[in-house]
Structures are given as C-alpha cells and as structure tokens.
N, C-alpha and C positions, 0 to 999 in steps of 0.2 A: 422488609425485603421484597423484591419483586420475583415475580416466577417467570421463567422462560423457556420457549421450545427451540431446540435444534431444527434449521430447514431443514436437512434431510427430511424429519418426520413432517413438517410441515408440507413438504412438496407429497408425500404418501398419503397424508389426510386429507389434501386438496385433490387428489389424480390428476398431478400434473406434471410433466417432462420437465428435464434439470433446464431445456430452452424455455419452452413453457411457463415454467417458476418465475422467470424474470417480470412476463410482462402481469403476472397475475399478483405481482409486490405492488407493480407501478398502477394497478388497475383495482389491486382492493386495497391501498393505503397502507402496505403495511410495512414497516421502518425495520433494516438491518440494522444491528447491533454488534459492535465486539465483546470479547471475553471479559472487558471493564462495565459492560453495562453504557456503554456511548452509543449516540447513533450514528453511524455510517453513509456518506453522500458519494453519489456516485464519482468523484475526484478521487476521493480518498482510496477507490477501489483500483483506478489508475495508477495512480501514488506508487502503491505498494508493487503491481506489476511492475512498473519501472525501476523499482528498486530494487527488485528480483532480478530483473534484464542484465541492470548496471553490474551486481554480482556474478551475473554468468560471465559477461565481458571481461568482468578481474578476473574470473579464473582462469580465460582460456586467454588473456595475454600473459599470465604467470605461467601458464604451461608451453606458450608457445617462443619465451622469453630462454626456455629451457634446452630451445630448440635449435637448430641451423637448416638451411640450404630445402630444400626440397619437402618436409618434413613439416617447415615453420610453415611455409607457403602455403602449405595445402589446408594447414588449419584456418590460418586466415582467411585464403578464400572460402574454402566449404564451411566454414563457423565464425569465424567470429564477420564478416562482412554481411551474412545476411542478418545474423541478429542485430548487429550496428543497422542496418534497416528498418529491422523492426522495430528496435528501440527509439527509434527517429521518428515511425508514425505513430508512434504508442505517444507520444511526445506532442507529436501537433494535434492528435487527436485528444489531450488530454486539454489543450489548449482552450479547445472547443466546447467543453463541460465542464470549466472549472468553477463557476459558479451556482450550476445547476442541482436541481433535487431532483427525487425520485418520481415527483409526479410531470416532472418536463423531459424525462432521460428515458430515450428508443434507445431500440437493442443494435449496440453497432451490426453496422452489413461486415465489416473484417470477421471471419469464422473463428480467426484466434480470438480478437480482442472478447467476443459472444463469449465463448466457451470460459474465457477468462473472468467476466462477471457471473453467467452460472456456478461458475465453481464456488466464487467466492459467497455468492448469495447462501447457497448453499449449507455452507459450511458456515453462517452466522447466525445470529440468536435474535427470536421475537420475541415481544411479551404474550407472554399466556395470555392476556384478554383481546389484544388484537387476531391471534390468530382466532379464536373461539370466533368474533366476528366473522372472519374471514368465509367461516364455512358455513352452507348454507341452512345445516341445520346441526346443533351442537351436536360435538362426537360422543360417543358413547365412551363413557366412561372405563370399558374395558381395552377401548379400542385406543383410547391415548395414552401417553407413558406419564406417571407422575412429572409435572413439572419443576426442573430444577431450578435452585435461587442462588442468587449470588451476593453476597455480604456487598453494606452500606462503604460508597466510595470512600479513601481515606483522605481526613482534613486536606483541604488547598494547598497549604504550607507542604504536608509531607508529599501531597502527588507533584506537585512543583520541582521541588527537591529530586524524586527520583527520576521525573522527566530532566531534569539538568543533568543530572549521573549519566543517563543513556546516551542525551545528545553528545557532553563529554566522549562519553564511550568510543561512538561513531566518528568525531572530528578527531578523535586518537589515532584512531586507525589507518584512516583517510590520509592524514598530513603523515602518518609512518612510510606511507605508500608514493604519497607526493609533497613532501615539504614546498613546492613553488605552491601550491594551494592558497588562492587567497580569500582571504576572512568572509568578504561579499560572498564568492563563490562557494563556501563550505554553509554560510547561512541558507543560502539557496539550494543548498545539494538536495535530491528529491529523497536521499532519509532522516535526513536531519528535517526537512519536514514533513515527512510522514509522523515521524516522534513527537513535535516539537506541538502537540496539542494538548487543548484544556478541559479538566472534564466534562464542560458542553459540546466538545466536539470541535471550537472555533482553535485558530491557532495562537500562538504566542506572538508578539511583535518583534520584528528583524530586529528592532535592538536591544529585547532581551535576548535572543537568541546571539546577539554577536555580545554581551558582558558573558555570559555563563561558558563562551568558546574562544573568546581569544586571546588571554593568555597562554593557548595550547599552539599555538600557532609559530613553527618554526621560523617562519621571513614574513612578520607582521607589514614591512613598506609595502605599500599599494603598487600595483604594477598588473601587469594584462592577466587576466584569465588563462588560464594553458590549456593547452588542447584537448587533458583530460583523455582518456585511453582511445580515443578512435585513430588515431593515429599510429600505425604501429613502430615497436619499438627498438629500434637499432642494434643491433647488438655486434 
C-alpha cells in the first residue's frame, strides 16, 4: 500500500497560501492524486469544473422551466446567462491545456478558474515520499499526521466494469433529459469523460465508450447535435 497526505496539511507543512500551493506543486514536482490513488493533470481539474458548471445550468433551466413571464426572465438573465459564459471560457480555456502536465501549467490570470485549481489541489492526495522531499528539511515527526493508505486498485476487468456502470449511469440520465441526444455527442459529453478513464489516468477510446452507451440511446439515427441547454426553453 502506498501512504498519502491531504494538501490541506501539505500546504501547512510547506507555509504556503491555498494560491501559493499551486505554483509550489508545479515548482517542487509534486503529483495530485484522486481518492483512487491516480494522478491527476491539469485538464482533468477543468473537466470536472465544467461538469459542475453543466449541472448548475440543468438545475436552473429546470427551475426556470417552472417558471413564466417576469420571474423566468430574470433568472435567465441574472443566472443562468452569465454562468452560460462562464461555462464557455472554462471551455476554450480548457482547450488550451488539454494536453498539458503539471510542470508546463501557470496559474490562470481568470480569479475563478485560480481559485478553482487551488481548491481542488487542495483538497487532493500526495505520496508521503514526495511530500517529505518537498520540504526543506523533514518534518518532525510530531508535527505530521500519520499518513493514510489506501488499498491495492481492484483488477482491470472489475475497474472496467464499474467505470461502464457509471458512464451507463450518466448517458441514463442525460438521454432522460434529452432523448434527441446523439451517441457522438453523449460520448463527448465532458462527464462521460471525466468518468470514462483508466487506472493510469489515460482515457478509454470513443468506441468503447460508444459499445458500453448505445444501446441506451432513445433516437440511435444520426442527425445534428442539439443545442443542448443554452438555449432557453419555451414553455
């Protein structure tokens, strides 16, 4: 088993600010991790914020689908249009790092997208031997917290398996919401891949991702893309 530290404690071992933390990962080498024991590249950190985004947008055209006249209006412009903007540059910004790692990735100038990779830095897991590097001279043994382990990843077949469950999970959803949803488009959806990876961290290939999802697909014939929720919705 491997042992690992919470950044929180790591940013208090190092004396460094939650902005501060970011550049001190990309400057002393040292690799986020999720709750699986993967590591973490700065896309993936995108990823997930956009896929947060996409959620806020569902809920406030479900609320505002609720709605009529004066009421509806105002939610749209004062919420869901600016976050439709934000979700737009979170989007070409993400364009712009999609390939990149942690030792070629500056801290965006956007003060959300920043605080948005602090948070999550953050709130991920190092190895215990990297951090002990880290700092310039090892911690005192009082001063650290035992470090916690996390059991051996489970065989390929069964992590496979439950990453097909989830992605299922999510294209259920989805296609409940929008049956015109097409198969391309729900393989590309940004949580289907966020999900849709392996325990190296690389992802799955679009056409296992479209055998494990399209059977679930209410209007399988190919046909345009839909507008997908930035368009609001008639009622």
């Amino acid at each position: 088993m491997q042992s690992w530290i919470p950044g929180n404690q790591v940013m208090l071992l190092a004396q460094m600010t939650d902005l501060e933390i970011v550049q001190g990962y990309i400057t002393k080498s040292l690799t986020p991790h999720n709750d699986h024991g993967q590591p973490i590249k700065p896309a993936d950190v995108m990823i997930q914020h956009i896929s947060d985004l996409e959620k806020d947008v569902m809920r406030l055209d479900e609320l505002a689908w609720d709605l009529s006249g004066a009421e509806r209006e105002k939610i749209i412009v004062e919420q869901m249009e600016p976050l439709q903007e934000r979700l737009q540059g979170c989007q070409t910004y993400l364009k712009s790092i999609k390939t990149s790692n942690w030792d070629e990735f500056s801290l965006p100038t956007d003060p959300g997208i920043a605080r948005c990779y602090s948070s999550f830095l953050i709130n991920s897991r190092y190895l215990f031997e990297e951090v002990q590097r880290l700092l310039p001279k090892g911690p005192d043994s009082n001063d650290m917290e035992q470090p916690f382990q996390v059991e051996a990843k489970p065989a390929r077949s069964a992590y496979a398996q439950e990453v097909n469950k989830k992605c299922r999970e999510i294209a259920t959803r989805i296609w409940d919401r929008q049956p015109d949803f097409t198969i391309a488009a729900m393989v590309n959806h940004s949580e289907i891949i966020h999900q849709a990876r392996k325990p190296d961290g690389s992802s799955y290939s679009e056409m296992t991702i479209r055998n494990w999802i399209r059977d679930l697909c209410p209007n399988p014939k190919p046909g345009r893309r839909p507008n997908f929720l930035f368009n609001p919705i008639s009622k």
